[in-house]
C-alpha positions in Angstrom: -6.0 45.8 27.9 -7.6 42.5 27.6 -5.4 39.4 28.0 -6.4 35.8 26.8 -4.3 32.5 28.0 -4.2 30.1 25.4 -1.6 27.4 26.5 1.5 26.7 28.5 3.4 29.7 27.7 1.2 31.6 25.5 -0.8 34.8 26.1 -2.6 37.1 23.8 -2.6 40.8 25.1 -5.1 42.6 23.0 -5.0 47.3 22.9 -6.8 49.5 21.7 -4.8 49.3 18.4 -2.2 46.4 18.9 -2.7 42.8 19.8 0.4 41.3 20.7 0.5 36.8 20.7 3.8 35.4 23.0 5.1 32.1 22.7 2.5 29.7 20.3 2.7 26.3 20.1 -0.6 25.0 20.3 -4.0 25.9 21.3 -6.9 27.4 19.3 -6.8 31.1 18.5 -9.5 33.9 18.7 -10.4 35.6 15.6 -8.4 38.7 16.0 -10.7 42.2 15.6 -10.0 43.8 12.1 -7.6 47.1 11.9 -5.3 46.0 14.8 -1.3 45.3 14.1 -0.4 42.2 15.5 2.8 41.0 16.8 3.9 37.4 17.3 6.8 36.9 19.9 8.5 33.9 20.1 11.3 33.9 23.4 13.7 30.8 22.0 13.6 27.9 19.9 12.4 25.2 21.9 9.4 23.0 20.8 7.3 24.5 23.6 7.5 28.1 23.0 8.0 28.0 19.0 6.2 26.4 16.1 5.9 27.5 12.7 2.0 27.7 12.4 2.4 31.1 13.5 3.1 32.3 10.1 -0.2 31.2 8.8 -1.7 34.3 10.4 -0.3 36.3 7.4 -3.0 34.8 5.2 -5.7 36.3 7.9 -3.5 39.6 8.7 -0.9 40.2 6.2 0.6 42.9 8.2 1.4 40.7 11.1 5.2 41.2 12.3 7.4 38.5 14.0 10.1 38.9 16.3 12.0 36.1 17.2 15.3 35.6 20.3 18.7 35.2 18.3 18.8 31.6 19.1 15.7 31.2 16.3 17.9 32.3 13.6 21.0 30.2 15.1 19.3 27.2 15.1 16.7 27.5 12.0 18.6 28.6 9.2 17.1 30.9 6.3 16.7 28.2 4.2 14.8 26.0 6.8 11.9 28.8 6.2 11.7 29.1 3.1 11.4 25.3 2.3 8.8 25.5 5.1 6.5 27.7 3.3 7.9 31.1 4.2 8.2 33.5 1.6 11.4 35.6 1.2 10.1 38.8 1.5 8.0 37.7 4.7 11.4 36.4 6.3 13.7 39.5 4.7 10.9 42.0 5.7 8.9 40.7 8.4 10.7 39.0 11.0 13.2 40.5 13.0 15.8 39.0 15.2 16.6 40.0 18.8 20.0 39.0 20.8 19.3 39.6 24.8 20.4 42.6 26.6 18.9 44.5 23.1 16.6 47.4 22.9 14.9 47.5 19.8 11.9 49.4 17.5 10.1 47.5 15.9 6.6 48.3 13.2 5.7 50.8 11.1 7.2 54.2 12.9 8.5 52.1 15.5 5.2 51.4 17.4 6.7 49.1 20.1 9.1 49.3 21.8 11.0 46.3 22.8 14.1 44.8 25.4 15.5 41.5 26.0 17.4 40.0 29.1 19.1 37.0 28.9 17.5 34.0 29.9 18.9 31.4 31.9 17.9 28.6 29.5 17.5 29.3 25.9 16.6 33.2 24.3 15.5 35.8 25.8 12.4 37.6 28.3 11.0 40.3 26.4 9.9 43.8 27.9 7.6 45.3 25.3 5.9 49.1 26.0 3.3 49.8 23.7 0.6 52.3 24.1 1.1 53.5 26.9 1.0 49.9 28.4 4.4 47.8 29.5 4.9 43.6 29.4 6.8 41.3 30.7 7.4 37.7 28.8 9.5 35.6 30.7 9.9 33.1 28.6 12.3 30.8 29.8 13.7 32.7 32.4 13.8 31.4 35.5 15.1 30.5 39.1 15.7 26.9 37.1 16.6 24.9 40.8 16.5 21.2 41.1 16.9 18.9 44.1 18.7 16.5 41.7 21.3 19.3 40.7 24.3 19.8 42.5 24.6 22.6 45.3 26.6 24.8 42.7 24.8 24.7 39.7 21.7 25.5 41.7 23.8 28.1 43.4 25.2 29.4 39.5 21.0 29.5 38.3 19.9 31.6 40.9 22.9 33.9 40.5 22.6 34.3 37.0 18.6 34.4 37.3 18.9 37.5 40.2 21.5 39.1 37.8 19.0 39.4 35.5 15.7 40.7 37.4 18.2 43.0 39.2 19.0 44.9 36.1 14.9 45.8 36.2 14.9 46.6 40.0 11.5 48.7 40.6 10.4 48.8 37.2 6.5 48.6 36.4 5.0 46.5 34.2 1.0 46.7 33.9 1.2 42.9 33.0 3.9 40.4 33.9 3.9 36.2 32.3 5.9 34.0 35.1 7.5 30.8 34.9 5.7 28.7 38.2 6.7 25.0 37.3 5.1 22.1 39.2 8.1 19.9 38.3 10.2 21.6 40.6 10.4 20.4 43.9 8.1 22.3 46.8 11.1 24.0 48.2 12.1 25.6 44.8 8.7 26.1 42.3 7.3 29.3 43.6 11.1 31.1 44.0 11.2 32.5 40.7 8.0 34.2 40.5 8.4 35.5 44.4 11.4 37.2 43.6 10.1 39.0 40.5 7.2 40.1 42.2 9.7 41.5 45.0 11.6 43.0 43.3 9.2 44.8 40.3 6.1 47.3 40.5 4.0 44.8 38.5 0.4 45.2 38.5 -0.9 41.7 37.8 1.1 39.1 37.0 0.2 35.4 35.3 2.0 32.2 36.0 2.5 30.2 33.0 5.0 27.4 32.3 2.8 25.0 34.3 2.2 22.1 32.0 -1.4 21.8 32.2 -1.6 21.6 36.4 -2.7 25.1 37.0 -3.2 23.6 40.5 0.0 25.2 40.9 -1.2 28.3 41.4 -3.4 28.0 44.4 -0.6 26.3 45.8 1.7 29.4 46.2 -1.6 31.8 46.6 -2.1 29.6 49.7 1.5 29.9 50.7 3.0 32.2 53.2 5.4 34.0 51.1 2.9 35.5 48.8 0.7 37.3 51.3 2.4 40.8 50.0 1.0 40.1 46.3 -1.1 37.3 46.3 -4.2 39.7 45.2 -1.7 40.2 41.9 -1.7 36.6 41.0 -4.0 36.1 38.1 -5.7 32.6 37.4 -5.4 31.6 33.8 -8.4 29.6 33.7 
């Protein structure tokens, strides 16, 4: 399993067979190796994690598949594709639509298998197993805590964020993508990705989400609180 970082939240996992692209929106891509099916994940509809240039990797690899969070579809209507230079039969055929707390197949005889939880911003985290392999997107999920946010709402996000890694207590993922923010205060940025790592048998994991300042990442590998699984943190650069 070889696994390129390309920007922000977006990560190329290349197998044997599959290569699998989460979250484009900017950033040069590699020349994909012929034969492979390709995937293209995209968690939610925000300008940081979606942008339709994806599609022009049917003119490379016409067999590429799409699947998008139900909050694509909600907020980008059919019609909004096709007058953006999506075909019919690439939207009807070739792009499927997840809600969270889903399980889905999705290729030719079902080659991946994919689940959603719900994040705690917009769409979904995926968890996709695929020969022999499992991922973890986080998309936006995340321990979303802000000193300038009131003592409940804080209080609601980290509720509703431990709701959801709960549901995949002890599970192992060969390859885990974190949110670690720098915006976040000191006191809050590294909780989200601590918790995961807790709480899940994940072999390496990558922090994304960082807006250009992969500083952040030394920061919580120097910290304390990582000592149990700082060796798991990968750098992206």
């Amino acid at each position: 399993m070889k696994i390129t970082y390309i920007a922000h939240s977006c990560f190329i996992v290349e197998l044997d067979r599959t290569i699998l692209l989460f979250d484009y929106y900017k950033g040069e891509l590699p020349e994909f190796p012929p034969g492979k099916s390709v995937f293209v994940f995209s968690s939610h509809s925000h300008a940081d994690h979606f942008n339709l240039d994806i599609f022009s990797l049917m003119e490379e690899y016409p067999d590429t598949c799409y699947v998008f969070s139900n909050d694509i579809r909600r907020k980008y209507s059919r019609n909004f594709f096709l007058k953006h230079g999506v075909s019919e039969d690439i939207y009807d055929n070739k792009v499927t639509f997840l809600p969270d707390g889903c399980q889905a197949s999705v290729g030719d005889v079902s080659s991946i298998r994919v689940e959603t939880l719900k994040s705690t911003d917009e769409g979904v985290a995926f968890i996709v197993t695929v020969e022999g392999k499992t991922i973890y997107h986080a998309g936006d999920l995340h321990w979303w805590a802000w000193a300038e946010e009131s003592a409940e709402n804080n209080a609601q996000m980290e509720a509703d964020f431990k709701k959801e890694i709960d549901s995949i207590e002890g599970r192992h993922f060969d390859a885990a993508f974190v949110v670690l923010d720098p915006r976040q205060e000191p006191e809050y940025f590294y909780k989200g990705l601590d918790y995961f790592m807790r709480h899940t048998d994940t072999d390496v994991v990558y922090p994304m989400h960082f807006w250009d300042d992969d500083r952040v990442i030394d920061r919580i590998i120097r910290m304390d609180v990582s000592a149990p699984y700082r060796d798991r943190i990968a750098r992206t650069r």
